[in-house]
C-alpha positions as CSV (number, residue, x, y, z in Angstrom):
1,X,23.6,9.7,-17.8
2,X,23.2,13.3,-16.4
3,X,24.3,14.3,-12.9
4,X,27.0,14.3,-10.2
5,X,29.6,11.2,-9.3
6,X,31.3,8.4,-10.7
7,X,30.9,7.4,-14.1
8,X,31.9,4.0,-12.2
9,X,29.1,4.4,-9.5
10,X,27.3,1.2,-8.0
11,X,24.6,3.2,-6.6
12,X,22.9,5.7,-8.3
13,X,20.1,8.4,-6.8
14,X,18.2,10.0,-9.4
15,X,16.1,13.5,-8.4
16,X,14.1,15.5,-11.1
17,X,16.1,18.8,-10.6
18,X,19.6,20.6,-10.7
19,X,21.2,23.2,-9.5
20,X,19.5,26.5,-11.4
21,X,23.2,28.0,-11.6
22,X,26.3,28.2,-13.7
23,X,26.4,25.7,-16.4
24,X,24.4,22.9,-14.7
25,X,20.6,23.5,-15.9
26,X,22.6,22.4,-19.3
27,X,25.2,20.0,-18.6
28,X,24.8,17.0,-20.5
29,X,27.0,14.4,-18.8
30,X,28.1,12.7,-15.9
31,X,30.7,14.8,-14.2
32,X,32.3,14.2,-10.5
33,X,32.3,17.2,-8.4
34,X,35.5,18.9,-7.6
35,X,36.4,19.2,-3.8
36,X,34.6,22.5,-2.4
37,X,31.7,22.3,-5.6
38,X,29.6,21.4,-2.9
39,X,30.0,24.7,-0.4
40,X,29.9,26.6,-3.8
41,X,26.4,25.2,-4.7
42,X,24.7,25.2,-1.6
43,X,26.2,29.2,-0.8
44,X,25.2,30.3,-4.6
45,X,22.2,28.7,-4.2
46,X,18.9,28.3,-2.3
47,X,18.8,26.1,1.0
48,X,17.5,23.3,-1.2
49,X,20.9,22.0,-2.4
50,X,22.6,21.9,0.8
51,X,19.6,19.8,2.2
52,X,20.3,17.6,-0.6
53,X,23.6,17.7,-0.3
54,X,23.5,16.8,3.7
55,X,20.9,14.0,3.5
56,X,22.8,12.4,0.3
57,X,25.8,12.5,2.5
58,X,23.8,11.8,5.8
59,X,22.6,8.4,4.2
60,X,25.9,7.3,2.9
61,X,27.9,7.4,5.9
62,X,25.8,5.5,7.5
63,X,25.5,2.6,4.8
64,X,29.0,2.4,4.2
65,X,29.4,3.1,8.3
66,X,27.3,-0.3,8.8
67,X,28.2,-2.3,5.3
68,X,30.9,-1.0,3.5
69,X,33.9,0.3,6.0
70,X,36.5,0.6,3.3
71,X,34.4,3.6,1.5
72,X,35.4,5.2,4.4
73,X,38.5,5.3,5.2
74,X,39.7,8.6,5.8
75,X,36.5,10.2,7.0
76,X,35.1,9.8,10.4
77,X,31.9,12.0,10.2
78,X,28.8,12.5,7.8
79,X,30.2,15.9,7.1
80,X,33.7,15.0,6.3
81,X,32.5,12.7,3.9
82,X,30.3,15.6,2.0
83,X,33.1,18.1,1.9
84,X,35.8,15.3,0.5
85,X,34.1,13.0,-1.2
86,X,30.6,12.9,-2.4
87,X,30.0,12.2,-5.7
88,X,33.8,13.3,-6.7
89,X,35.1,10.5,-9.3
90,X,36.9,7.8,-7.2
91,X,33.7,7.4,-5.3
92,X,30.9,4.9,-6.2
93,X,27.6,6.9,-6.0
94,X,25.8,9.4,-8.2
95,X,23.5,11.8,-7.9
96,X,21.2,11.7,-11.2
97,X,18.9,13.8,-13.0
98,X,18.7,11.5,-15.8
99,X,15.6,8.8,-16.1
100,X,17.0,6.1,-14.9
101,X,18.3,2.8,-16.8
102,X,18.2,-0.5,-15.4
103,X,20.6,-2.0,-18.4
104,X,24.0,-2.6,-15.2
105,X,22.8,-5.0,-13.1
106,X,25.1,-4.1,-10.5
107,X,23.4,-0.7,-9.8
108,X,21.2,-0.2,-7.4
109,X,18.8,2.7,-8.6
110,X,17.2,5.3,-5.7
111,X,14.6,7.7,-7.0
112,X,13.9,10.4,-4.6
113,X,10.6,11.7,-4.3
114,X,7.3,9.5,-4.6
115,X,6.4,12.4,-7.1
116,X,9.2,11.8,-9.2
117,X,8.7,8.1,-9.4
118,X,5.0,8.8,-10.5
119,X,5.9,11.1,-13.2
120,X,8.6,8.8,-14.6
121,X,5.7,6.0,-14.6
122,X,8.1,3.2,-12.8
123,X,6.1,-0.1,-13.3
124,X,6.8,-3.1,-11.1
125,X,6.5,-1.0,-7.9
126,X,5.4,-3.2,-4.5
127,X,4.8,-0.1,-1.6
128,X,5.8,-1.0,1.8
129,X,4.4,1.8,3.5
130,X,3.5,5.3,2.5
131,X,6.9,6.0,1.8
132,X,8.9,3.5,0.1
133,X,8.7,1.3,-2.6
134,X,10.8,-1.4,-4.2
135,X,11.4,-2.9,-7.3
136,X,13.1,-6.8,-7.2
137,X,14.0,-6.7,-10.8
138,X,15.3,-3.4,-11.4
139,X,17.4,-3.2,-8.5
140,X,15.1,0.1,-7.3
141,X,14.0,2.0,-4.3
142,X,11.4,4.7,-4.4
143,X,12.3,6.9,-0.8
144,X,11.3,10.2,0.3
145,X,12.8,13.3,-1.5
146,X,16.5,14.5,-0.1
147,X,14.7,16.8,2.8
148,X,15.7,16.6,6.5
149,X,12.0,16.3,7.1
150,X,10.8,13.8,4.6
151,X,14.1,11.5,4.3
152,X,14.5,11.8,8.5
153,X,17.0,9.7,10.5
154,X,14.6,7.0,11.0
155,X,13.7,6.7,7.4
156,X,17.4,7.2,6.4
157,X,17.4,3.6,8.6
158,X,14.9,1.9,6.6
159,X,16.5,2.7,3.4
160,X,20.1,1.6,4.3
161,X,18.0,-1.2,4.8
162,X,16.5,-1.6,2.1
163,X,19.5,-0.7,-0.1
164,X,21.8,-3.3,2.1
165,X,18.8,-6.2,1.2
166,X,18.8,-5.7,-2.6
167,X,22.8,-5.7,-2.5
168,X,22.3,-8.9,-0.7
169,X,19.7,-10.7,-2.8
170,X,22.1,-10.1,-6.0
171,X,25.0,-11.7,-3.8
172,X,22.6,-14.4,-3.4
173,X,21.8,-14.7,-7.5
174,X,25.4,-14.7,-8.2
175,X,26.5,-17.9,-6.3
């Protein structure tokens, strides 16, 4: 696994890029970001990252905020949570630039981007609209790209939705 996070993560969000700076275009593992990588990135970067950064942070305060209370503690806004704790290592998310595996069962897998998903050619995809797809077996959402304007508030709804369903079905399997 390539990317950003917990090498313990229980969600994983997979996008097709990285950061064109410093030693990420090569890194080769899974490394958690230190506190302040984040405002380093997105000020030595293009606007890009800190979209991505802001919706990735945007959608996990709210799913934790509505299902998970605990991976909040400490943090009382979206942007809190960013600065402190995304994808640092005692967190359980990861942002991915690896193809995804579906080997941990108890990962749920979210690949940004409809574009993405096509060029990784994920098979067992059922659309429910124009913008997200889900995969039963592999534990996988297709959602729009990390973008205020394709990933909006309303969509960042549907897929704490979807994400909270899946976590549920497996609850479900295991009893």
């Amino acid at each position: 696994m390539i990317g950003f996070g917990s090498k313990e993560f229980k969600l994983a969000i997979y996008i097709a890029n990285r950061p064109e700076l410093d030693n990420y275009p090569d890194q080769a593992t899974l490394m958690p970001l230190n506190p302040g990588e984040i405002d380093y990135i997105g000020k030595n970067t293009s606007n890009h990252w800190r979209k991505v950064f802001n919706v990735s942070a945007k959608f996990l305060f709210q799913l934790y905020s509505e299902h998970d209370q605990q991976q909040l503690e400490g943090f009382d806004t979206w942007q809190n949570y960013r600065d402190q704790a995304l994808f640092q290592a005692e967190r359980q998310e990861a942002l991915l630039f690896s193809v995804p595996q579906f080997t941990d069962r108890d990962v749920i897998h979210i690949v940004a981007g409809k574009s993405y998903a096509e060029q990784l050619g994920l098979q067992d995809l059922m659309w429910l609209d124009k913008y997200f797809a889900v995969s039963s077996n592999e534990r996988l959402i297709v959602c729009p790209y990390l973008d205020y304007r394709q990933l909006n508030n309303a969509r960042i709804d549907t897929l704490v939705s979807l994400v909270q369903k899946l976590r549920d079905r497996s609850l479900a399997e295991e009893n």
